[in-house]
C-alpha positions as CSV (number, residue, x, y, z in Angstrom):
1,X,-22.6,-39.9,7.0
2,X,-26.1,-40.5,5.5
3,X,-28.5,-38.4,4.3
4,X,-30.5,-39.5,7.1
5,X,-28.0,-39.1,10.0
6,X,-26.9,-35.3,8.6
7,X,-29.8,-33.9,7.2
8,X,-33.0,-34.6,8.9
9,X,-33.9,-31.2,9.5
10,X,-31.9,-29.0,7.0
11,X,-32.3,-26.0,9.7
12,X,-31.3,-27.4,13.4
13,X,-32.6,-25.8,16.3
14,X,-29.4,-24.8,17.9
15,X,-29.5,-23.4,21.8
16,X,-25.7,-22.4,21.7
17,X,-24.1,-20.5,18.8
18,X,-20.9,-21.0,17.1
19,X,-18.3,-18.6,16.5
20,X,-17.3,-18.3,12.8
21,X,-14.7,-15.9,11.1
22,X,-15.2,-15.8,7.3
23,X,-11.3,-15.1,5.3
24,X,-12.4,-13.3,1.8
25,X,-15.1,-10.4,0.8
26,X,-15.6,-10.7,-2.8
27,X,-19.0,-11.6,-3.8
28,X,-19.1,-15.2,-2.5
29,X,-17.7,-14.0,0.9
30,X,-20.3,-11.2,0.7
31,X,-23.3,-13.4,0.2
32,X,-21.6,-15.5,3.1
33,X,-21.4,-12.7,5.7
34,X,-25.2,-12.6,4.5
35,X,-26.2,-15.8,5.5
36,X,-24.4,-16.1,8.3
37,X,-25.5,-13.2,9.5
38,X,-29.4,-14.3,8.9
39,X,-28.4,-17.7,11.0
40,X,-29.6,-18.1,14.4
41,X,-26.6,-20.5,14.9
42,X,-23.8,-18.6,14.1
43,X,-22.2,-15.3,15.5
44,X,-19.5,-14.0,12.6
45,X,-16.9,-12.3,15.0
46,X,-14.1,-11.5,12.4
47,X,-14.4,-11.1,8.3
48,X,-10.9,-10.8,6.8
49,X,-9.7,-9.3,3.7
50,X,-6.6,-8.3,1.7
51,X,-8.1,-5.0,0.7
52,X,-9.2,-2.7,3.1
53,X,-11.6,-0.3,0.6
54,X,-13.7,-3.7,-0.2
55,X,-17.4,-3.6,-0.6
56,X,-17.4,-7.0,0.9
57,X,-15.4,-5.7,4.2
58,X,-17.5,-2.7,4.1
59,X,-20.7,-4.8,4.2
60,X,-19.5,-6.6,7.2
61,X,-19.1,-3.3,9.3
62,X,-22.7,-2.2,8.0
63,X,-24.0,-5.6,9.7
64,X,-21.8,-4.8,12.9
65,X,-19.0,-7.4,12.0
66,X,-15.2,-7.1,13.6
67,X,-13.1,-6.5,10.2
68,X,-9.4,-6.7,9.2
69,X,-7.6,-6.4,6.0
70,X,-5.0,-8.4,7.6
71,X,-6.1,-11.2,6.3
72,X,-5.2,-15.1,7.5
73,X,-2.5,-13.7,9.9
74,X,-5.7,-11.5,11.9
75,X,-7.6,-14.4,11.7
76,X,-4.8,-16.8,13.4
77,X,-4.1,-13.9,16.1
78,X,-7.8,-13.5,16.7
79,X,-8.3,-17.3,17.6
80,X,-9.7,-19.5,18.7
81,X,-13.2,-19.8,16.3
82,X,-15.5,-22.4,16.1
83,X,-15.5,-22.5,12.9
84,X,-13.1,-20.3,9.7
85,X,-14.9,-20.5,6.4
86,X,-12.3,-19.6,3.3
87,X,-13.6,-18.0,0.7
88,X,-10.2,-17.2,-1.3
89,X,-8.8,-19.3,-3.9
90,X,-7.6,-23.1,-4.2
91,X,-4.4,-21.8,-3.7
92,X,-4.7,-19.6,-1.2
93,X,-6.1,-22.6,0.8
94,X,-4.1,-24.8,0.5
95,X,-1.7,-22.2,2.2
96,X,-4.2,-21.4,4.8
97,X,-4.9,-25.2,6.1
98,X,-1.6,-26.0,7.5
99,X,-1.8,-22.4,9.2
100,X,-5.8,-23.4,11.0
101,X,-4.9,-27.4,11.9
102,X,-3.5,-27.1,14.6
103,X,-6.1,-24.9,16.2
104,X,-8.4,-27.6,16.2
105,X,-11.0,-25.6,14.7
106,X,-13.8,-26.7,11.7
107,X,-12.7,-25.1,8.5
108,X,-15.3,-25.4,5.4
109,X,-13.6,-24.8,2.0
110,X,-15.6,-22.8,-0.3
111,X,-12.6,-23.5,-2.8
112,X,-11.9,-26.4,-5.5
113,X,-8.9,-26.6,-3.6
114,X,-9.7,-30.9,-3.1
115,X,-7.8,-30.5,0.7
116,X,-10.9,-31.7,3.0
117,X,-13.2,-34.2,3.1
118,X,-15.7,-33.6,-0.1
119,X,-19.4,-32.7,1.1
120,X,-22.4,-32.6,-1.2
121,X,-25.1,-31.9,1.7
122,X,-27.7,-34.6,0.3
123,X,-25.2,-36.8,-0.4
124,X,-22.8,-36.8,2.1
125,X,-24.6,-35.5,5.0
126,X,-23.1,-32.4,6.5
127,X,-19.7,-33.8,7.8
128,X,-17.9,-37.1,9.6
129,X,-18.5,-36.3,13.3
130,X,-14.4,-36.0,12.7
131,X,-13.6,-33.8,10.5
132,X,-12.0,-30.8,10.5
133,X,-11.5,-29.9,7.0
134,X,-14.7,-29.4,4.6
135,X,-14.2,-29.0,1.1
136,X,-17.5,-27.8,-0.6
137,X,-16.0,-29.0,-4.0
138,X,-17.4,-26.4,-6.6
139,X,-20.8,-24.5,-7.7
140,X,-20.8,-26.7,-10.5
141,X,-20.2,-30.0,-7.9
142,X,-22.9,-28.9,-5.5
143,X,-25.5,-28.7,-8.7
144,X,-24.3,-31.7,-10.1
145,X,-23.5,-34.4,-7.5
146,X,-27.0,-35.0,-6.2
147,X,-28.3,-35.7,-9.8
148,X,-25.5,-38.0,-10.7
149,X,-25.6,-39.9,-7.8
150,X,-29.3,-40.5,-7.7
151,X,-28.8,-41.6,-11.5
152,X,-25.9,-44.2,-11.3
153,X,-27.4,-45.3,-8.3
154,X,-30.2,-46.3,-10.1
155,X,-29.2,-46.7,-13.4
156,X,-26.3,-48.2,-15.3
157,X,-24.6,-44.8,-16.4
158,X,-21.1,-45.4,-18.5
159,X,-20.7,-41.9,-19.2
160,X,-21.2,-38.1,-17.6
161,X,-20.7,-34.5,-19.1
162,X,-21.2,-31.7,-16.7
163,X,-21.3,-28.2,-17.7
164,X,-22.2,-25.3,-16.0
165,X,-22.8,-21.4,-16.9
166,X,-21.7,-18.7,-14.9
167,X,-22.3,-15.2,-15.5
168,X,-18.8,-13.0,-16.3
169,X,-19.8,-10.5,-13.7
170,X,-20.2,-13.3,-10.7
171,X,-16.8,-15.0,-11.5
172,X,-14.6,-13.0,-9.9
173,X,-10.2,-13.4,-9.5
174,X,-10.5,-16.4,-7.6
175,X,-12.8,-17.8,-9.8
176,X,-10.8,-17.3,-12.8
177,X,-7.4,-18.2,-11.5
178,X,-9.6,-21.5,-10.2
179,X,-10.7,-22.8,-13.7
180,X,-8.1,-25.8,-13.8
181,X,-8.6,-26.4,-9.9
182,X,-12.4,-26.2,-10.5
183,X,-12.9,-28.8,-13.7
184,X,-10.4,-31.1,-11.5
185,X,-12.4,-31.0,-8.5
186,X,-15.5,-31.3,-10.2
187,X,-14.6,-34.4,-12.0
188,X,-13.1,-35.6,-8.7
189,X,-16.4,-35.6,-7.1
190,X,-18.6,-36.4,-10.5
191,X,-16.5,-39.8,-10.1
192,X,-16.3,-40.4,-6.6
193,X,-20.5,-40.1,-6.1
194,X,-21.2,-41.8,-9.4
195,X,-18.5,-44.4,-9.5
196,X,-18.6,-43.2,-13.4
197,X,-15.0,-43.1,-14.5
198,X,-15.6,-41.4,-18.1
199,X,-16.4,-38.0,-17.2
200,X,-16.1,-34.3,-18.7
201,X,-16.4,-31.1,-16.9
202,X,-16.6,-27.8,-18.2
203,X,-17.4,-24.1,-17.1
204,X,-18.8,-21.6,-19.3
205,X,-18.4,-17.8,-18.2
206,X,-21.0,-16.0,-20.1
207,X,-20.8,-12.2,-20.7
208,X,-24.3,-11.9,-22.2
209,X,-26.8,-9.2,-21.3
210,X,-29.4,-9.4,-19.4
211,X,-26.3,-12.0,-17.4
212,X,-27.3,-15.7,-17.6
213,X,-28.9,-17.3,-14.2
214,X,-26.2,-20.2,-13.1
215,X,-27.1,-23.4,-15.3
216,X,-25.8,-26.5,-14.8
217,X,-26.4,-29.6,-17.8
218,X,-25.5,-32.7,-17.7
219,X,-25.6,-35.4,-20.6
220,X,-25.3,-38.7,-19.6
221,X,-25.0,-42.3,-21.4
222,X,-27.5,-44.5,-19.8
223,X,-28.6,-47.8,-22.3
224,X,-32.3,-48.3,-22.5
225,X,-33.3,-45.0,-20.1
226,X,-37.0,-44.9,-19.3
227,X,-37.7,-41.1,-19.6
228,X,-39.8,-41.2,-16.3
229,X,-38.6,-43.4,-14.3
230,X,-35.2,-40.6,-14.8
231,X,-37.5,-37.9,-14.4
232,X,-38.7,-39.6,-10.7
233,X,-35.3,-39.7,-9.9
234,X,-33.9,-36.2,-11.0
235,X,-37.5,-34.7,-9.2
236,X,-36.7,-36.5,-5.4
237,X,-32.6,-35.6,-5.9
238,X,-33.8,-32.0,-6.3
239,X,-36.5,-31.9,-4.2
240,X,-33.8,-32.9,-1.6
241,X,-31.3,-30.1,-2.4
242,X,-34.0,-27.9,-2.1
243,X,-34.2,-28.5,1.8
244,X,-31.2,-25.8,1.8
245,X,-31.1,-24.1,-1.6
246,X,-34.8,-23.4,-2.4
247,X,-33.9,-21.6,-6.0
248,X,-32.8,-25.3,-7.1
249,X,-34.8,-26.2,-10.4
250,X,-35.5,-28.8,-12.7
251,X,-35.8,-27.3,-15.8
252,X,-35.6,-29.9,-18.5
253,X,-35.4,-33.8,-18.3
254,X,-34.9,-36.0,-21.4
255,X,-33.8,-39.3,-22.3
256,X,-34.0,-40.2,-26.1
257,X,-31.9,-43.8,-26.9
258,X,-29.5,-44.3,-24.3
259,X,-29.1,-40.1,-23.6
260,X,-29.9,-38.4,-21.1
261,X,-29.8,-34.5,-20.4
262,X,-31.0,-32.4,-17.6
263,X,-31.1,-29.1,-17.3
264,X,-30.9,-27.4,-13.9
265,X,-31.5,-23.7,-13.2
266,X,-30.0,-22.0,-9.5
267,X,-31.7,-18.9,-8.6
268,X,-30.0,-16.8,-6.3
269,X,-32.1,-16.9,-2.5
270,X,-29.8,-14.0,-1.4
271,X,-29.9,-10.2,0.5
272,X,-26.8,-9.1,-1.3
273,X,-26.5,-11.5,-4.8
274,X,-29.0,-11.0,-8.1
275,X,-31.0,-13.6,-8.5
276,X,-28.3,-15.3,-11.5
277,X,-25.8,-15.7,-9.1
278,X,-27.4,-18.9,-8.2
279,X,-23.6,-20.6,-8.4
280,X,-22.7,-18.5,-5.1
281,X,-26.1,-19.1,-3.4
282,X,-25.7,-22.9,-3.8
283,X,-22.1,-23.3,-1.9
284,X,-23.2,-20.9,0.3
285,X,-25.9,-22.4,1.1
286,X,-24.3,-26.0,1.8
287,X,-21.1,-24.2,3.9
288,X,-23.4,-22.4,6.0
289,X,-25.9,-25.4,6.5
290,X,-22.7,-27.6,7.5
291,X,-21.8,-25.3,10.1
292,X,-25.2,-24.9,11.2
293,X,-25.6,-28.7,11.9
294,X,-21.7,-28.6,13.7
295,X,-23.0,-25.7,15.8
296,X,-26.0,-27.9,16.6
297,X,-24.4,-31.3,17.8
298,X,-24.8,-32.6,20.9
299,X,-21.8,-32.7,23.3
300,X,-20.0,-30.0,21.1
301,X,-16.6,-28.2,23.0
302,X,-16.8,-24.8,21.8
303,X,-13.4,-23.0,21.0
304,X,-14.5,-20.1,23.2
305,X,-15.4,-22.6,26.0
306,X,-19.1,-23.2,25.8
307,X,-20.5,-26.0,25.1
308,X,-23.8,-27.1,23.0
């Protein structure tokens, strides 16, 4: 799907809502039940959790959610949603998709888990009208991707180093048992937008006080680089992202020789996340704007029965 087709207006009117259930309540689930809660197109009915004295599952009661610590098997009785957003781990999902296929419902992956189709919102548009399974690749990927593809879409890159910054009190136990699963599904999508095969993919977690707002740089090789006809082309890729993710920034934009680096800042847009927690804002942001645009398209057959 185009940018075109899947992201003319980045916040659909929607007349009918969808019904969502949201599986994990750490802090990316938190922030989730957040923006959710703020859409006009979505009605959270169920947040489900493993641990039933979790701030994130005590959050969702304070907004009036349905809760459960019973985790996927509450969310499977409680069926049929619209749409199940997983917020676990890669693992964890991959457990979890064989479980929600057959109920026909649209389950966005906020994991590097690499199950669904891969979505970058800018990129990819939202979804293929035929999906069912949305992977939202990484924090890193969702920073990344636009850049990279605007760049080896213009220019001749050879060669692309991500690496991103996280601060150690926003990467949770998913996050950290995710650190192979994330540089793997990061590079998986560097490649597949850029059609770059020589890539590198790291993740920093950073315990340094005050924390460090979510950076992602990345170096690339790209012989003979004009440093403004880059700059033109980093500036519209960002300008794009920032249709859903307004903290999105530009901070730096070099090109010395035939290197390039660009230096992009994510502040946190957020009721419930600091303002460097910009890496959970970003997904966030591009799950809940996919189900936003599924909620909103035409001729939709709700799971409950209503149509859009």
């Amino acid at each position: 799907m185009s940018l075109a087709a899947g992201l003319t207006d980045a916040r659909p009117d929607t007349v009918e809502t969808a019904t969502v259930a949201v599986i994990g309540t750490g802090a990316i689930g938190r922030d989730l039940v957040s923006k959710i809660d703020r859409s006009p197109g979505l009605d959270c009915r169920l947040v489900a959790g493993r641990n039933p004295e979790s701030a994130g599952l005590r959050y969702a009661e304070s907004l009036g959610c349905a809760t459960t610590a019973a985790g996927i098997d509450a969310v499977l009785a409680a069926s049929p949603f619209d749409v199940v957003f997983d917020a676990t781990s890669a693992a964890s999902h991959r457990d979890h998709w064989p479980l929600l296929e057959p109920l026909g419902t649209l389950v966005i992956d906020l994991t590097p888990s690499k199950v669904g189709q891969m979505v970058a919102p800018t990129v990819t548009g939202v979804a293929a009208e035929d999906a069912r399974n949305v992977n939202l690749i990484s924090c890193g990927g969702q920073a990344s991707v636009p850049v990279v593809h605007a760049l080896a879409a213009r220019f001749p890159v050879t060669y692309l180093e991500v690496v991103s910054t996280v601060a150690s009190d926003v990467a949770g136990r998913a996050t950290r048992l995710n650190l192979d699963e994330y540089v793997r599904a990061t590079g998986h999508a560097v490649t597949t937008f850029s059609g770059v095969s020589d890539v590198k993919v790291i993740l920093n977690i950073s315990p340094a006080a005050p924390p460090a707002t979510f950076r992602t740089v990345i170096h690339a090789r790209v012989p003979d680089a004009d440093a403004a006809a880059v700059r033109a082309v980093v500036d519209r890729a960002a300008e794009q992202v920032r249709s859903f993710a307004p903290g999105y920034e530009v901070v730096a934009c070099t090109a010395a020789d035939d290197l390039v680096t660009i230096v992009l800042k994510v502040t946190a847009c957020s009721d419930v996340l600091p303002p460097y927690a910009g890496n959970l804002d970003i997904i966030n942001a591009a799950a809940v704007l996919v189900a936003e645009q599924y909620a909103a398209r035409p001729g939709r057959v709700s799971r409950t029965g209503v149509s859009s």
